[in-house]
C-alpha positions as CSV (number, residue, x, y, z in Angstrom):
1,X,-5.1,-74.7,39.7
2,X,-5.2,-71.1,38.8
3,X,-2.3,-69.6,36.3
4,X,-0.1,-67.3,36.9
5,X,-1.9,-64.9,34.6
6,X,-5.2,-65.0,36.6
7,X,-2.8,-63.8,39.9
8,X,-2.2,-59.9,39.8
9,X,0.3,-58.6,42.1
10,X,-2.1,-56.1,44.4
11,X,-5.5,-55.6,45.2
12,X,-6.2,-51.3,45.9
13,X,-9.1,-49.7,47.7
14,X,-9.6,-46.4,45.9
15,X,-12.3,-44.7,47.8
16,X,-15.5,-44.1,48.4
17,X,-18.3,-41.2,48.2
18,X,-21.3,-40.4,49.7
19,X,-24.3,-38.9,48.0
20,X,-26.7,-38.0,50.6
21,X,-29.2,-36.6,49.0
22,X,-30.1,-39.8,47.1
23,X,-28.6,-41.8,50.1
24,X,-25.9,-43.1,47.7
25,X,-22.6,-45.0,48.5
26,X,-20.0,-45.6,45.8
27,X,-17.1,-47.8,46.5
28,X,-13.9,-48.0,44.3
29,X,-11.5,-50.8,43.9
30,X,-8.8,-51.3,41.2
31,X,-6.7,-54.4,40.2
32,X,-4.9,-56.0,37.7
33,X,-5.6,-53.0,35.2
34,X,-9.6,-53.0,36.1
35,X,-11.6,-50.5,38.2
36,X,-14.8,-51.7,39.9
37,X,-17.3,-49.9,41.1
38,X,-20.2,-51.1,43.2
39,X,-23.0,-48.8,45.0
40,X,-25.5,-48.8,47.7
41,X,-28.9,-46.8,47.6
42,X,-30.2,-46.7,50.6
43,X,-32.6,-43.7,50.3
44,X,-33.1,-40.6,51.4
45,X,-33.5,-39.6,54.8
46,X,-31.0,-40.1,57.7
47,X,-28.5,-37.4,59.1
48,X,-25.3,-38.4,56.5
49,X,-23.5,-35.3,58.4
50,X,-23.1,-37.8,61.9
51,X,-19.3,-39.3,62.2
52,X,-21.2,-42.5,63.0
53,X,-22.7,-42.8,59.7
54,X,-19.1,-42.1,58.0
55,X,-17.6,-44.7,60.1
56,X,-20.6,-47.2,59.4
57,X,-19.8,-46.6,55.7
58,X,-16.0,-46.9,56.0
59,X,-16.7,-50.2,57.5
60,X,-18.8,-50.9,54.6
61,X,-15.8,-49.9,52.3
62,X,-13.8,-52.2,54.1
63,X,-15.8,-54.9,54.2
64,X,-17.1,-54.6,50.1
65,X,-14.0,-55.0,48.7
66,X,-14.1,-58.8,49.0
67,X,-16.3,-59.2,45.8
68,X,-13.4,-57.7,43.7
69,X,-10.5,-59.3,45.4
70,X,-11.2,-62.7,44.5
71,X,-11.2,-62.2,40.9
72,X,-7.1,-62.0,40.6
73,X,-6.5,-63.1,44.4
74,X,-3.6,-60.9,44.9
75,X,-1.4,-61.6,47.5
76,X,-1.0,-58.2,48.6
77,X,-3.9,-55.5,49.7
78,X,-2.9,-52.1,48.8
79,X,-5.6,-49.5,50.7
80,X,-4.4,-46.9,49.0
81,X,-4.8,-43.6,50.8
82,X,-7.1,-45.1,53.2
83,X,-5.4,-44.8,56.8
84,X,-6.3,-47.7,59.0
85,X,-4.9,-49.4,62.2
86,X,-2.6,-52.1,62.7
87,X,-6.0,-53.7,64.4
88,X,-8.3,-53.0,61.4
89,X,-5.4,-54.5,59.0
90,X,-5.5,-57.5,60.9
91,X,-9.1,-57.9,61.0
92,X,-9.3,-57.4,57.1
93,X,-6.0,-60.4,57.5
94,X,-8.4,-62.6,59.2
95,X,-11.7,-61.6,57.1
96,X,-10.0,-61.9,53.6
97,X,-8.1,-65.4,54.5
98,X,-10.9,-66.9,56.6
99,X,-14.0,-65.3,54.8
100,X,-12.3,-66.8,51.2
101,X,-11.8,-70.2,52.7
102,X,-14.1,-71.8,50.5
103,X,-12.8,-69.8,47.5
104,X,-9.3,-70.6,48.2
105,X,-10.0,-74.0,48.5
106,X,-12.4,-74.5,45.5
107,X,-9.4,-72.6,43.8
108,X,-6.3,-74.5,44.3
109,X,-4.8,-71.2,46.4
110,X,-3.4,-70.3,49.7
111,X,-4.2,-66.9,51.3
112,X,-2.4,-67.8,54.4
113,X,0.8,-65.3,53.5
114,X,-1.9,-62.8,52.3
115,X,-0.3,-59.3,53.5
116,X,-2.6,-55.7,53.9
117,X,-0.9,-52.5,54.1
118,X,-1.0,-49.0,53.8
119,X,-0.8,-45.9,55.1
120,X,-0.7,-46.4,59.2
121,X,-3.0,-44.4,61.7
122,X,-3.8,-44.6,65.0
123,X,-7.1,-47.0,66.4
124,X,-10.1,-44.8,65.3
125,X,-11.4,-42.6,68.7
126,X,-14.4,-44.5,68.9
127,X,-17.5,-41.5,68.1
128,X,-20.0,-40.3,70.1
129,X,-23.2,-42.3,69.3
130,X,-26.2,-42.4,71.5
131,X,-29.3,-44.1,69.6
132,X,-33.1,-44.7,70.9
133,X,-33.2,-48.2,72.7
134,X,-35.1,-50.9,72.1
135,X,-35.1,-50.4,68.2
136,X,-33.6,-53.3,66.7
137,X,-33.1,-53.3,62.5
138,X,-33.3,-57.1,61.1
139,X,-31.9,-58.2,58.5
140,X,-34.6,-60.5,56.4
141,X,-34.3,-63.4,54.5
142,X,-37.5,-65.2,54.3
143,X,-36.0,-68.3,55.8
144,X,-36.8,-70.1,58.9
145,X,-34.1,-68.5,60.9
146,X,-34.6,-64.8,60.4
147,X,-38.5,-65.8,61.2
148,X,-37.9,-67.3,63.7
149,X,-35.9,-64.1,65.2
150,X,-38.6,-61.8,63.9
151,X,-41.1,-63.5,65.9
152,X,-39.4,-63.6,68.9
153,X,-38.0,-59.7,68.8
154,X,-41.5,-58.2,66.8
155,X,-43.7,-58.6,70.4
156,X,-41.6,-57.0,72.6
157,X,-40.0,-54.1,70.4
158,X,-42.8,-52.6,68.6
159,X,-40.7,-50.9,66.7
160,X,-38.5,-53.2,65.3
161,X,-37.9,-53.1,61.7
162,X,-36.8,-55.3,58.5
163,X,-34.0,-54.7,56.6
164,X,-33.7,-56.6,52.8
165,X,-30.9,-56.3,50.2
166,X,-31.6,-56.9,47.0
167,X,-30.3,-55.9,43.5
168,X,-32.0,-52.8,41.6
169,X,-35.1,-53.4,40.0
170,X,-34.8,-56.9,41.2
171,X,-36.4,-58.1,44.1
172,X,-36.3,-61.9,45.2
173,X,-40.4,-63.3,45.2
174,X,-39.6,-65.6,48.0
175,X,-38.4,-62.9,50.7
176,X,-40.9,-60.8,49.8
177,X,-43.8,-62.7,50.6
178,X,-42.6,-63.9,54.1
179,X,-41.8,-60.0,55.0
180,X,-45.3,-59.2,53.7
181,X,-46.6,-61.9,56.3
182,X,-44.5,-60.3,59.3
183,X,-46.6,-56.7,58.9
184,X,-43.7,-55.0,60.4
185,X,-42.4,-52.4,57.6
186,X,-39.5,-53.0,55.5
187,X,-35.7,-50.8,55.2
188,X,-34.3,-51.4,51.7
189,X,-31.1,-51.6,50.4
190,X,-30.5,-51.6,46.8
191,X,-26.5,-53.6,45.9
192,X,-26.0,-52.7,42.6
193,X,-21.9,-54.6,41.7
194,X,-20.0,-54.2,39.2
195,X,-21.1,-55.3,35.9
196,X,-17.8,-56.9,35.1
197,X,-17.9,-59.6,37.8
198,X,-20.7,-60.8,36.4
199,X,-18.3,-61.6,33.3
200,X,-15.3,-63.6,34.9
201,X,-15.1,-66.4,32.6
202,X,-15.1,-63.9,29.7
203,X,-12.8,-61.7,31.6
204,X,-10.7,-64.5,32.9
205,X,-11.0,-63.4,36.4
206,X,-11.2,-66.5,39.5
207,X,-15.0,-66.9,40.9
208,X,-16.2,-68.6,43.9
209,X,-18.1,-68.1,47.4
210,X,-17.7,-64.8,49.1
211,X,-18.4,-64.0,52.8
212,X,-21.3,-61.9,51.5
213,X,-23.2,-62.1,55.1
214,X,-20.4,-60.1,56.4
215,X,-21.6,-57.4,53.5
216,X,-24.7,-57.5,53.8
217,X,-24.0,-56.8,57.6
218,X,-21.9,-53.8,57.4
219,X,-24.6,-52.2,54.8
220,X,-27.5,-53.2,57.7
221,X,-25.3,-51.4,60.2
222,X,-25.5,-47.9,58.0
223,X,-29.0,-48.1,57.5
224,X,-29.4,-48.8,61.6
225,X,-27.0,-45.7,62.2
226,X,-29.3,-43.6,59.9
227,X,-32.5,-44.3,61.8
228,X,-30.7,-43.9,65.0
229,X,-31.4,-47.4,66.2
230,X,-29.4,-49.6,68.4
231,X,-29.0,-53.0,67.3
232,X,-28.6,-55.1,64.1
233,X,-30.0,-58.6,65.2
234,X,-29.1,-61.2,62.6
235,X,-30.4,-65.2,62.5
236,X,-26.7,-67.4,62.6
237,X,-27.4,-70.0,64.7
238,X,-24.7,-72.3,66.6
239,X,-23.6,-74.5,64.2
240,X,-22.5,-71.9,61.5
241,X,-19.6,-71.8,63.6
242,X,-18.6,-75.5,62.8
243,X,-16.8,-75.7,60.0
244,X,-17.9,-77.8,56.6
245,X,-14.4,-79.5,56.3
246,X,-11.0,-79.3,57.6
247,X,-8.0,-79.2,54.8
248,X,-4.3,-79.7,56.3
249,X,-5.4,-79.0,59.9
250,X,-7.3,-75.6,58.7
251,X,-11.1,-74.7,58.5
252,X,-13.0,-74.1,55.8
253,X,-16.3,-72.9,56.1
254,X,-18.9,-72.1,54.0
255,X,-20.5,-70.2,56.4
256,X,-17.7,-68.4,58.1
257,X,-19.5,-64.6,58.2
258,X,-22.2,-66.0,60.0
259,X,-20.2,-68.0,62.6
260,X,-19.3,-66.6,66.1
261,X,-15.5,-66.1,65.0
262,X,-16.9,-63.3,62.4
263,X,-19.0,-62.0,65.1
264,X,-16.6,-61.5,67.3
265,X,-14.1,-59.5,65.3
266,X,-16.7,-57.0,64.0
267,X,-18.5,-56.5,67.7
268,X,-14.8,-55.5,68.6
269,X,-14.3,-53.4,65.5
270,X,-17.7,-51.8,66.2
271,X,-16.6,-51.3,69.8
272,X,-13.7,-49.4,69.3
273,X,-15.8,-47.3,66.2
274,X,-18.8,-46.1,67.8
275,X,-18.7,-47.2,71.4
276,X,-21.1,-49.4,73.9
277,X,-24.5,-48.7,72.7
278,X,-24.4,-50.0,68.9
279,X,-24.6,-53.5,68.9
280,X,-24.9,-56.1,66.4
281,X,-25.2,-59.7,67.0
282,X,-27.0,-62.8,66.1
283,X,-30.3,-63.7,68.0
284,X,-29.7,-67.7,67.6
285,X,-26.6,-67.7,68.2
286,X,-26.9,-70.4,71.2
287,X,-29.4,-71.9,69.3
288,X,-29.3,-75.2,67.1
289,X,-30.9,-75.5,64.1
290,X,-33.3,-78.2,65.7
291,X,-34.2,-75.5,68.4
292,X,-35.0,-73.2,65.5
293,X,-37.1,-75.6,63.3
294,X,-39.4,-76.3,66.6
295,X,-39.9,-72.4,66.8
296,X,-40.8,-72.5,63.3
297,X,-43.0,-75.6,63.4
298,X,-45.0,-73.2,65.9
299,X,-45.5,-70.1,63.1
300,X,-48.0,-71.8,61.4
301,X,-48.6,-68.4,59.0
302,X,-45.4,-68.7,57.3
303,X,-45.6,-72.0,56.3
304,X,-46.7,-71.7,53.2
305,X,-44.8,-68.6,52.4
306,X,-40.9,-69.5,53.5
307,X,-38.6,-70.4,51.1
308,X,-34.8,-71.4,51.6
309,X,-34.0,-73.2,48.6
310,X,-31.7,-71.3,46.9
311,X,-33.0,-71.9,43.2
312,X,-35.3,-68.7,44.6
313,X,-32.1,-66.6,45.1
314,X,-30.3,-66.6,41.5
315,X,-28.8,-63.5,40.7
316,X,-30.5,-64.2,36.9
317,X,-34.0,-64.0,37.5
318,X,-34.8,-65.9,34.1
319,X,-33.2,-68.9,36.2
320,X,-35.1,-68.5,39.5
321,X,-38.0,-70.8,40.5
322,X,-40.7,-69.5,42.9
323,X,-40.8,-73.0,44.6
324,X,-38.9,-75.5,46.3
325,X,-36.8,-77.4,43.7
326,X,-36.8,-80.8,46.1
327,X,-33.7,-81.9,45.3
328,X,-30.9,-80.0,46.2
329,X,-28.9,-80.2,49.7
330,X,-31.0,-77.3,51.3
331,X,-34.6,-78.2,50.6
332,X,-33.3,-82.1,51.8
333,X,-31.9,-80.4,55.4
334,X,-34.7,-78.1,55.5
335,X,-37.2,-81.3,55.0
336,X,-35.0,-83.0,57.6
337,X,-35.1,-80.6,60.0
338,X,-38.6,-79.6,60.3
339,X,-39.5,-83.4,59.9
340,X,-39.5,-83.8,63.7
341,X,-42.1,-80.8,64.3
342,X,-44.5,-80.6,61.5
343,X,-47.6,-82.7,60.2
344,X,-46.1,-85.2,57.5
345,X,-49.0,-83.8,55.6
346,X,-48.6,-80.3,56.0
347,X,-44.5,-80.7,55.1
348,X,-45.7,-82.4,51.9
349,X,-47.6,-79.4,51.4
350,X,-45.0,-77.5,51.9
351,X,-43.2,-78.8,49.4
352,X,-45.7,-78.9,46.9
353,X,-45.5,-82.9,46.6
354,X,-41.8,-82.4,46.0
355,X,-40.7,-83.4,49.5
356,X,-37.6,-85.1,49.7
357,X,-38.3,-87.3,52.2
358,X,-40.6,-88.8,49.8
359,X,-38.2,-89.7,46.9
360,X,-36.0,-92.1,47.1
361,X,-33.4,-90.1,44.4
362,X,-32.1,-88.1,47.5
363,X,-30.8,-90.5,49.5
364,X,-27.0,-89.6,48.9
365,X,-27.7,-85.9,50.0
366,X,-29.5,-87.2,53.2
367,X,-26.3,-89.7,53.8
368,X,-24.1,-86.9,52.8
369,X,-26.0,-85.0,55.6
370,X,-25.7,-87.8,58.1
371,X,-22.1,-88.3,57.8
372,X,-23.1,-91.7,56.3
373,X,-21.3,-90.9,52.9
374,X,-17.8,-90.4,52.4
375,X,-18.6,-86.9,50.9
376,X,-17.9,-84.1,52.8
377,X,-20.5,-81.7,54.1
378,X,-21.8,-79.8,51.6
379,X,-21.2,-76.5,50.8
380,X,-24.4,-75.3,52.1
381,X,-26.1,-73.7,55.1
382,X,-27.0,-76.4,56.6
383,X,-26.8,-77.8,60.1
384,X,-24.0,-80.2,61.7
385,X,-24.0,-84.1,61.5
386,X,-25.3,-84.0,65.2
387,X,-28.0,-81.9,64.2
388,X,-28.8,-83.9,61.5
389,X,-29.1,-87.1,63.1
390,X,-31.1,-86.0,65.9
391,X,-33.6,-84.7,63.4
392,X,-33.4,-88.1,62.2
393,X,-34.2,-89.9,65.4
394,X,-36.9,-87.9,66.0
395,X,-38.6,-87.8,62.8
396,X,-38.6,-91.8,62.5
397,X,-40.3,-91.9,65.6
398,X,-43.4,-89.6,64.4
399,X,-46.7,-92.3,64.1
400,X,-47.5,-90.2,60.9
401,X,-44.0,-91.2,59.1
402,X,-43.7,-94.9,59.9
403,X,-44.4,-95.7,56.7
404,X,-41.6,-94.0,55.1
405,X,-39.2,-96.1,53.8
406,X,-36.3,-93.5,53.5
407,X,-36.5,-92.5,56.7
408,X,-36.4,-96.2,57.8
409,X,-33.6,-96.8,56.2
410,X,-31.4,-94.1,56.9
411,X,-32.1,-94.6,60.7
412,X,-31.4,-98.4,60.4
413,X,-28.1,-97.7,58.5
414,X,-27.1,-95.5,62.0
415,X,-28.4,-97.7,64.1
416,X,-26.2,-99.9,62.4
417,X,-22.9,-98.3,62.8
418,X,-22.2,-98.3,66.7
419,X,-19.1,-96.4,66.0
420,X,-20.9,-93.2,65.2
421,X,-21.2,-91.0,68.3
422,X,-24.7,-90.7,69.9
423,X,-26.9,-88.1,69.7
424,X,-29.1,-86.9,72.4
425,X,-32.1,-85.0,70.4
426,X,-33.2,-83.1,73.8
427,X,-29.4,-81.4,74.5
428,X,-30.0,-79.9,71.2
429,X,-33.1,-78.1,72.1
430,X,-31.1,-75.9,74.8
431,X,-29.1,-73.5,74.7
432,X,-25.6,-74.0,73.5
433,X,-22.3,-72.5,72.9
434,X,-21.7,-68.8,73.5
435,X,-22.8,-65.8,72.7
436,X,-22.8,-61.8,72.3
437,X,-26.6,-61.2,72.4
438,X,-26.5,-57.8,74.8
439,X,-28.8,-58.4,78.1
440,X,-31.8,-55.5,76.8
441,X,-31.8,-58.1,74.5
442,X,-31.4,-61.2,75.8
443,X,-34.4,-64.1,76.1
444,X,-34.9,-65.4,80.0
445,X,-33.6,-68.4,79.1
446,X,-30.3,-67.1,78.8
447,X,-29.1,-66.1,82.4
448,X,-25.4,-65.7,81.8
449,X,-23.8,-63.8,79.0
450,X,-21.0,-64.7,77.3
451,X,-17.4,-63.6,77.8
């Protein structure tokens, strides 16, 4: 549990600037005694005078913040001399206490009583913003599911366009290649935070998981408004929205910025912000994580470049590996997932003789995966239970695994529980669940839109 000393009383939103002539965005925060400070680059170009780019950046303020709260958890939000709605204060309620579920959690705390306030102002009058159509902005990862959305978006919008935020000077190896492999060109964003959060135990200050999709959203969005295009597309598919455990009747979710709930709240946000034709939403949205990793299976050029182990993505590049580690609960779902669609051989390769399939040493993060263990999903992004076993099913019936005595296992240890709910792989590989993907958008498969 945290003490009372590591609690301040208020979080406060100081400000932010805008220097557009370097394409520069400073935001200020303050609490418990220390300022932070962290800035985006986006570069020059880009008409910084349009009201649509100002609100794109206060939404970025807004949004930012979130990597400073947690290090006191205050239960009070102070924004200063910021004027927002009653509406925006209750979507930074529900960001803040849902986004920091994990945190909270991990932590020992309750946000639930967590209170925003502040100077009071009308809703926003959303601003006049008319972009080019048919220009979508993607954020990039180098995983399977913003490839997977590339692929499908790159043939029929020409014009589409990466988007990758990364620290200064400090590029991650494993996004890189896989954008290099797309050929479509690339809109940076440099995220340069505060030194000092970088020192919590030193400082004394709480740590844990922050909603940082949501952030790296809301920056996407500003670099979209500057080059006057129309859509942010993003890669969370279906079961990001499932949360990885329930405490007390409550959610927690590791993955709650790139679930629908998060979704939702922001398309509204953006709605009443900029109007109808700025939209941001996830591609997969309706899409499993089995539908994905059958796309992917297809995209035979990235296979050797994708990387979604998240040894690549340490903030301390002397502690990154350019490789999958093979042992850790992403590269086991990621092996389990693609199992079903992809040459044994060629998944080995993939894996660099590290697959996990192959060793015997995972087995308790495959059972954890299954829901075979009495550990609770990991705090990962990784797929659902059902998802999981339906990979499963479908992998141990591949003539090229047979012989692979995990695998075997693991199937005959679900086989043997007849209390565990079945599974059909092939209801997985539809469409499912809701979604917000806009019709210019939208794949033929998916007739009806959501509501």
């Amino acid at each position: 549990m945290p003490s009372h000393d590591q609690r301040a009383d208020s979080f406060r939103y100081e400000g932010y600037t805008v220097d557009s002539s370097g394409g520069v965005v400073t935001c200020t925060y303050s609490t418990a005694g220390h300022t932070f400070t962290e800035r985006y680059t986006f570069g020059p170009g880009g008409d910084w005078g349009h009201p649509a780019v100002d609100a794109a950046v206060r939404i970025l303020f807004l949004l930012a913040g979130v990597s400073y709260y947690k290090t006191t958890a205050a239960p009070a939000i102070d924004m200063g001399q910021v004027t927002t709605s009653a509406h925006e204060r209750a979507f930074l309620t529900n960001y803040y206490v849902n986004g920091l579920g994990e945190f909270a959690y991990r932590n020992g705390l309750d946000l639930t009583d967590l209170t925003v306030y502040g100077p009071d102002g009308s809703p926003p009058i959303a601003v006049e913003y008319i972009p080019i159509p048919g220009r979508p902005l993607i954020p990039f990862g180098g995983g399977i599911d913003s490839i997977v959305t590339m692929d499908a978006l790159g043939h029929g919008h020409p014009d589409s366009v990466l988007c990758i935020v990364h620290p200064p000077g400090n590029r991650f190896t494993a996004i890189e290649e896989a954008a290099a492999t797309t050929h479509l060109p690339v809109h940076r964003i440099t995220r340069d935070i505060d030194p000092l959060v970088r020192r919590s135990d030193e400082m004394g200050f709480l740590n844990g998981h922050v909603p940082i999709t949501a952030v790296v959203t809301a920056a996407a969005l500003v670099a979209a408004i500057l080059d006057q295009r129309d859509a942010v597309v993003l890669s969370n598919e279906w079961s990001a929205s499932v949360p990885t455990l329930v405490v007390d009747g409550h959610p927690v979710n590791h993955q709650w910025s790139k679930g629908i709930d998060f979704e939702r709240h922001f398309a509204q946000l953006l709605l009443e912000t900029m109007g109808p034709h700025m939209s941001v939403f996830s591609y997969l949205r309706p899409r499993t994580e089995l539908w994905v990793a059958r796309q992917f299976a297809r995209l035979t050029q990235f296979h050797g470049v994708f990387r979604s182990c998240n040894r690549a993505f340490h903030q301390d590049p002397a502690q990154r590996i350019d490789r999958w580690c093979g042992t850790c609960d992403k590269c086991c779902f990621i092996d389990l997932i693609l199992a079903p669609f992809m040459v044994a051989e060629d998944l080995s390769t993939v894996f660099e003789g590290r697959e996990p399939l192959a060793d015997p040493a995972t087995s308790h993060r495959f059972r954890t995966l299954l829901g075979l263990a009495p550990d609770a999903k990991p705090f990962e992004c990784v797929g659902d239970v059902g998802e999981c076993r339906a990979a499963l099913t479908l992998a141990a019936d591949r003539s090229d695994r047979t012989g692979n005595r995990l695998l075997n296992d693991l199937r005959q240890e679900v086989d043997a529980l007849p209390t565990l709910p079945a599974v059909d792989p092939a209801t997985l590989l539809h469409p499912i669940g809701p979604h917000y993907i806009p019709e210019r958008y939208a794949p033929p498969d998916l007739l009806v839109r959501a509501r």
